[in-house]
C-alpha positions in Angstrom: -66.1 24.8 -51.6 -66.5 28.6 -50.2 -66.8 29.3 -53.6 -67.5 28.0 -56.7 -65.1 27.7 -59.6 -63.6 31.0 -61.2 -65.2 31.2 -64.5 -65.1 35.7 -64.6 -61.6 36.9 -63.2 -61.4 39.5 -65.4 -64.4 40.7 -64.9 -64.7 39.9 -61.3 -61.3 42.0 -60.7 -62.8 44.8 -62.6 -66.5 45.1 -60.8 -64.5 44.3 -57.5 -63.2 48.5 -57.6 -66.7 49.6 -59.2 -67.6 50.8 -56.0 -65.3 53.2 -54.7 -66.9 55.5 -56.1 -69.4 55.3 -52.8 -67.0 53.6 -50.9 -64.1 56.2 -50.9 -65.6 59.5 -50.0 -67.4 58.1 -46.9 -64.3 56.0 -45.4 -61.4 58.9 -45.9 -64.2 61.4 -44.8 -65.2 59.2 -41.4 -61.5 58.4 -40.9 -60.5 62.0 -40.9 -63.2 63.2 -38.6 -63.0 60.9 -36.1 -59.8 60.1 -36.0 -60.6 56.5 -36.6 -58.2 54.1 -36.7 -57.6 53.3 -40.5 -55.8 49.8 -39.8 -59.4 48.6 -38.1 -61.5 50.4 -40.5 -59.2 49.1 -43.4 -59.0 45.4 -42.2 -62.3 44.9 -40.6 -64.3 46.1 -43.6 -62.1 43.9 -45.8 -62.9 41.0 -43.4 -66.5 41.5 -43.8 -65.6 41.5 -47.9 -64.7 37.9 -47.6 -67.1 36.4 -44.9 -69.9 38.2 -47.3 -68.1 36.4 -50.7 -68.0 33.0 -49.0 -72.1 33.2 -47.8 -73.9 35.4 -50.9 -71.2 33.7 -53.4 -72.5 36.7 -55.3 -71.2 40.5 -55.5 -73.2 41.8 -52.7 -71.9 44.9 -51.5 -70.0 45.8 -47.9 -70.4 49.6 -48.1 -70.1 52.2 -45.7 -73.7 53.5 -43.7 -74.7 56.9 -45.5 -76.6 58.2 -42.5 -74.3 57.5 -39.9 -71.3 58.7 -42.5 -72.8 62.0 -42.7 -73.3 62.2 -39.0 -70.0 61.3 -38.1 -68.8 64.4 -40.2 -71.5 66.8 -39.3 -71.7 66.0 -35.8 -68.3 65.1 -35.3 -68.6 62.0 -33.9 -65.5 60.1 -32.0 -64.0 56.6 -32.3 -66.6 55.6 -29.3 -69.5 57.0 -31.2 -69.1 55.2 -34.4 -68.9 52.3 -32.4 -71.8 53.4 -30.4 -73.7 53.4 -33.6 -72.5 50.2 -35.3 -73.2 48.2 -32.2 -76.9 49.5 -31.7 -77.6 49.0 -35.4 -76.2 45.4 -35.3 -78.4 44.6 -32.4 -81.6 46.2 -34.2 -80.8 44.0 -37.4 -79.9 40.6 -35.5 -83.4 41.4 -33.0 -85.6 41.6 -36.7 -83.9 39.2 -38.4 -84.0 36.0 -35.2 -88.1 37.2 -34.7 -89.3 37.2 -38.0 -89.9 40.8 -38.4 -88.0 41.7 -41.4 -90.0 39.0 -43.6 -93.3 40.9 -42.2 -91.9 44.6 -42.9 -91.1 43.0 -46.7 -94.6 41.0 -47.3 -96.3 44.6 -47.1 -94.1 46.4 -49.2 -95.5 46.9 -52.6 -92.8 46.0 -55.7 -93.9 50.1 -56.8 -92.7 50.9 -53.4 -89.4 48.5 -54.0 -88.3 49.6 -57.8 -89.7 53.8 -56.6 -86.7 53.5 -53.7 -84.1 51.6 -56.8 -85.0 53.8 -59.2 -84.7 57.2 -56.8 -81.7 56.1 -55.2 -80.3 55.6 -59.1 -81.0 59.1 -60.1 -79.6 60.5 -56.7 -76.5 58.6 -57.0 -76.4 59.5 -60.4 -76.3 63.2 -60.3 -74.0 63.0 -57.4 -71.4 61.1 -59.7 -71.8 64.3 -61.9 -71.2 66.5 -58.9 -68.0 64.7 -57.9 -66.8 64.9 -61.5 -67.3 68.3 -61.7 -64.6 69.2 -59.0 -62.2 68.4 -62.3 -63.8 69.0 -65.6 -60.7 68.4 -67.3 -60.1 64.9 -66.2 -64.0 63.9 -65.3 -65.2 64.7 -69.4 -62.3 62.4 -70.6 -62.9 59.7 -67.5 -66.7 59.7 -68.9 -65.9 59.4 -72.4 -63.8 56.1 -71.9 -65.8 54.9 -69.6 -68.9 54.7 -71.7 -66.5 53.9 -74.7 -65.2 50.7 -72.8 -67.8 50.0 -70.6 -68.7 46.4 -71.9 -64.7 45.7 -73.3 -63.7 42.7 -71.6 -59.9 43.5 -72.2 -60.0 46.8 -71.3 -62.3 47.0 -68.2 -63.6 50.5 -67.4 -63.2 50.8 -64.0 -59.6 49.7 -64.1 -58.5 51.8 -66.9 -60.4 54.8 -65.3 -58.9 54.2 -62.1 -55.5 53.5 -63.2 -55.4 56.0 -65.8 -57.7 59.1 -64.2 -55.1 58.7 -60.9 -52.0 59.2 -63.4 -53.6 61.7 -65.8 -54.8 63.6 -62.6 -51.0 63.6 -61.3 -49.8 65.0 -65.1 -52.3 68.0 -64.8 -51.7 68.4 -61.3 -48.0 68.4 -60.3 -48.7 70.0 -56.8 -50.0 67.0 -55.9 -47.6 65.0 -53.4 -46.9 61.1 -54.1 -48.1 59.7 -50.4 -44.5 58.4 -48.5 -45.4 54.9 -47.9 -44.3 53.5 -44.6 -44.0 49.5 -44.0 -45.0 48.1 -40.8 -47.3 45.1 -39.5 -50.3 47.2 -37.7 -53.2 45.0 -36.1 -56.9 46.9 -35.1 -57.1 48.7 -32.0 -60.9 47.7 -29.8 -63.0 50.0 -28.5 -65.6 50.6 -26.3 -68.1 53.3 -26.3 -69.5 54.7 -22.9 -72.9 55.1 -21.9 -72.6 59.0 -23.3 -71.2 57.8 -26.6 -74.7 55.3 -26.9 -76.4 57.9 -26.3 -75.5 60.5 -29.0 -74.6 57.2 -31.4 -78.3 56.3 -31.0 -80.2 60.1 -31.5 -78.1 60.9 -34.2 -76.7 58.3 -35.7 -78.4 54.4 -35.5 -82.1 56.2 -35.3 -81.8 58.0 -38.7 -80.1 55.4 -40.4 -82.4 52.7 -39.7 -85.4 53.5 -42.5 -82.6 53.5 -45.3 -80.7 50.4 -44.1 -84.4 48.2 -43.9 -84.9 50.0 -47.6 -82.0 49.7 -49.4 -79.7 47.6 -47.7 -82.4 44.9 -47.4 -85.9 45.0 -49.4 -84.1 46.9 -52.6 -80.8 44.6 -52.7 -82.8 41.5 -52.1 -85.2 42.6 -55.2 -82.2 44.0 -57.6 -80.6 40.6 -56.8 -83.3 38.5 -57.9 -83.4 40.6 -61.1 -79.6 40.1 -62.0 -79.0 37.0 -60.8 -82.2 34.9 -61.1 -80.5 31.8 -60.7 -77.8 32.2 -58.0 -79.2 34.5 -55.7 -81.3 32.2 -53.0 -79.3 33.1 -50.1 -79.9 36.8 -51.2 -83.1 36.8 -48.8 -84.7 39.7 -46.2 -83.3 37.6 -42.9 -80.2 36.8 -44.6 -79.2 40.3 -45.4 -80.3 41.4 -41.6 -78.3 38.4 -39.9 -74.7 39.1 -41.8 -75.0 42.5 -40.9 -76.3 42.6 -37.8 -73.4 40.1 -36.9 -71.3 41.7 -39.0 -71.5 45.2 -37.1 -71.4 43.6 -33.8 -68.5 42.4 -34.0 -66.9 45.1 -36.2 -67.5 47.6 -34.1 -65.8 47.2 -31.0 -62.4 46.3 -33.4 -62.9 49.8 -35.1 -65.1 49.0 -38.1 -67.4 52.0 -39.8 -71.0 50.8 -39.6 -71.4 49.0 -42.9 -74.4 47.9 -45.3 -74.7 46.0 -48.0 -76.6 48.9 -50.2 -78.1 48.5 -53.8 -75.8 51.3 -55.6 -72.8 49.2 -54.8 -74.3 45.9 -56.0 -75.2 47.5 -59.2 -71.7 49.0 -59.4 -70.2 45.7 -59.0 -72.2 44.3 -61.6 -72.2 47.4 -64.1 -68.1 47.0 -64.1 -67.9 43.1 -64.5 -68.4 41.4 -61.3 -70.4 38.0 -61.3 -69.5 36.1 -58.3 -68.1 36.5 -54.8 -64.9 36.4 -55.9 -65.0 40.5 -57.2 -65.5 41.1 -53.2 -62.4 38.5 -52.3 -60.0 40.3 -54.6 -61.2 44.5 -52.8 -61.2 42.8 -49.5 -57.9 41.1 -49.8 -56.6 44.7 -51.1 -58.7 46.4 -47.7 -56.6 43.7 -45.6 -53.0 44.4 -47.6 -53.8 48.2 -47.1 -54.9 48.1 -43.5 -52.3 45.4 -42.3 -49.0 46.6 -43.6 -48.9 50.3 -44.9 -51.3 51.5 -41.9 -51.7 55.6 -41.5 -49.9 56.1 -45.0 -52.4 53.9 -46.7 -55.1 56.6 -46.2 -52.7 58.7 -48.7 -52.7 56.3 -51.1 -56.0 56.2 -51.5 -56.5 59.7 -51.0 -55.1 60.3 -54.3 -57.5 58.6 -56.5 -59.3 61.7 -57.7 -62.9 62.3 -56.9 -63.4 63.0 -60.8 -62.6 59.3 -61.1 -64.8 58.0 -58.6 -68.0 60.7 -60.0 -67.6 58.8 -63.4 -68.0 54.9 -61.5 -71.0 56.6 -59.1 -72.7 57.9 -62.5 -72.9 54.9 -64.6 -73.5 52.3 -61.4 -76.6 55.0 -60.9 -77.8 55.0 -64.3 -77.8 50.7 -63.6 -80.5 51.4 -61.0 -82.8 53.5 -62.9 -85.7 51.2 -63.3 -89.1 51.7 -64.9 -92.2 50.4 -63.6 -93.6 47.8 -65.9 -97.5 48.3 -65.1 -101.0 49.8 -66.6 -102.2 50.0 -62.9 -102.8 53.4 -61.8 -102.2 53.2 -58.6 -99.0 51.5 -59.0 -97.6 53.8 -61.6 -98.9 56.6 -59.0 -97.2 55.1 -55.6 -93.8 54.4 -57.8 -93.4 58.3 -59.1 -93.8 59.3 -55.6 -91.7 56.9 -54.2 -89.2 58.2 -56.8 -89.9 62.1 -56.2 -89.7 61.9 -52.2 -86.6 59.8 -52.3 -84.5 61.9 -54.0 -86.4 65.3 -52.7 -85.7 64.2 -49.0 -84.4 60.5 -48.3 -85.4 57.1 -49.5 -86.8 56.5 -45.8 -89.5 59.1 -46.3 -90.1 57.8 -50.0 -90.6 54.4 -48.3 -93.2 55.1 -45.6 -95.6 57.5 -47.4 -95.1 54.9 -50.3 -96.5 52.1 -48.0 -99.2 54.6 -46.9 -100.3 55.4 -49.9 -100.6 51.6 -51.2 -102.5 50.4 -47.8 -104.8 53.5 -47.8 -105.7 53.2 -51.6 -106.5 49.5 -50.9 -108.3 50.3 -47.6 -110.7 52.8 -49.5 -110.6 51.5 -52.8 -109.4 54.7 -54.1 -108.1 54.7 -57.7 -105.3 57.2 -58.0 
């Protein structure tokens, strides 16, 4: 079996939207920058949603790359570019994972250094789900309020009611808003391939950058915060493991349209937070992806686009507050590296947080300094 036998629907279909909330933003913002193809971002991703439920058997996440998102709307990337980027990440990831590198990079990290990047990118993911439901205070108070109220109510999921109901209430308070026309046709991905140019600007400003965060939280964090949640099931959740799927994963997305993708912590604690307990919370979004991409094409972007950011703010805040982690420790040191971990990552990035963490821990064990 792929799978093992549904004992969670409910909850599985409930944590299986729980990440929007990160997933959204980045995909409609990278689609209309670039002019991506939403058919081979739609059914790629969703593709990579199954092969990930049928190997982790777990909720680990498919989401989109932050770093390169960003770039591909500040530096207006093209088509060629994000695939540029996905491509060179995929190779970095398949190079660490088939050498052995990855399991070195993770024996020196510190747990402090670990639970400093969970915790930071908790709080940072956090107050950005406040942000994104303060575009609509009138709908994101109420969204938060039955959220919390119904947030372990195993007949009224959460995330389901939020979504469902914050996209209807949203549409009563705002009758400007236009019902998306939807238009039925078969669509399949359209390939690509980048130029040299377009590996050249995809590595500079887009793979380089979002290396340090991929190796941090798409890999040492998610491995860790796996372990924690699922103590018993997660054994296939390991360092090379998480490299190999996505380094093969973004190899071949790529050149069929595919945003770069990672399997980050936020979304595995948003999964969890809203229900999900086994692979089958990423078959039920990534049969939806395929549905989307496959048959409604261009006007599936507007149906998605009018899920209201005040809705997705409330998921992002309470999947943040699931990563908030204390250190559990009377070492000094420890205590010390994790609060700066913590500070730097949500001061400048979680890839600075991690190597002056590391630092820190191998100089204070060099010179036996007690912090």
């Amino acid at each position: 079996m792929l799978l093992p036998k549904a004992k969670n629907l409910s909850g599985d279909l409930s944590g299986s939207i729980g990440d929007l909330g990160t997933f959204l933003p980045y995909v409609i913002g990278a689609i209309t920058v670039a002019s991506l193809d939403i058919t081979s971002v739609l059914v790629m991703v969703g593709l990579m949603y199954l092969f990930t439920a049928c190997y982790y058997r777990l909720p680990v996440p498919v989401q989109p790359m932050k770093v390169i998102g960003a770039a591909i709307i500040v530096h207006h990337f093209t088509a060629a570019q994000v695939a540029a980027s996905g491509l060179l990440i995929g190779a970095f990831l398949l190079f660490i994972a088939v050498t052995g590198l990855i399991e070195k990079i993770a024996r020196i990290t510190p747990v402090a250094v670990t639970m400093g990047i969970q915790t930071g990118l908790g709080i940072s993911l956090a107050m950005l789900g406040i942000k994104m439901t303060g575009t609509d205070w009138t709908l994101g108070i109420p969204i938060l309020l039955v959220m919390l109220l119904l947030m372990n109510n195993r007949y009224l999921p959460a995330s389901i009611v939020a979504l469902v109901g914050g996209t209807a209430l949203s549409l009563y308070l705002h009758p400007e808003i236009d019902l998306p026309v939807l238009i039925w046709q078969f669509n399949l991905p359209q390939p690509i391939w980048p130029a040299w140019a377009d590996f050249n600007q995809g590595f500079w400003q887009g793979a380089l950058p979002q290396l340090p965060l991929t190796l941090t939280n798409s890999v040492l964090v998610i491995a860790y915060l796996a372990s924690q949640l699922f103590p018993d099931s997660s054994q296939r959740v390991t360092y090379n493991n998480l490299c190999l799927t996505l380094g093969i994963g973004n190899l071949i997305g790529a050149p069929l349209g595919m945003i770069p993708i990672c399997h980050g912590s936020g979304g595995l604690a948003a999964h969890y937070r809203f229900g999900a307990r086994s692979g089958y919370a990423l078959v039920f979004i990534g049969l939806a992806l395929l549905f989307i991409g496959l048959f409604l094409g261009s006007s599936g972007l507007q149906l998605l686009q009018i899920i209201p950011q005040a809705v997705l703010g409330g998921m992002l805040f309470y999947s943040g507050l699931d990563l908030i982690k204390p250190i559990k420790t009377e070492d000094h040191n420890e205590m010390f590296i994790f609060a700066s971990v913590v500070v730097l990552s949500i001061a400048i990035n979680p890839a600075i947080g991690f190597v002056a963490g590391l630092l820190i821990f191998l100089l204070s064990k060099r010179f036996e300094v007690i912090l």
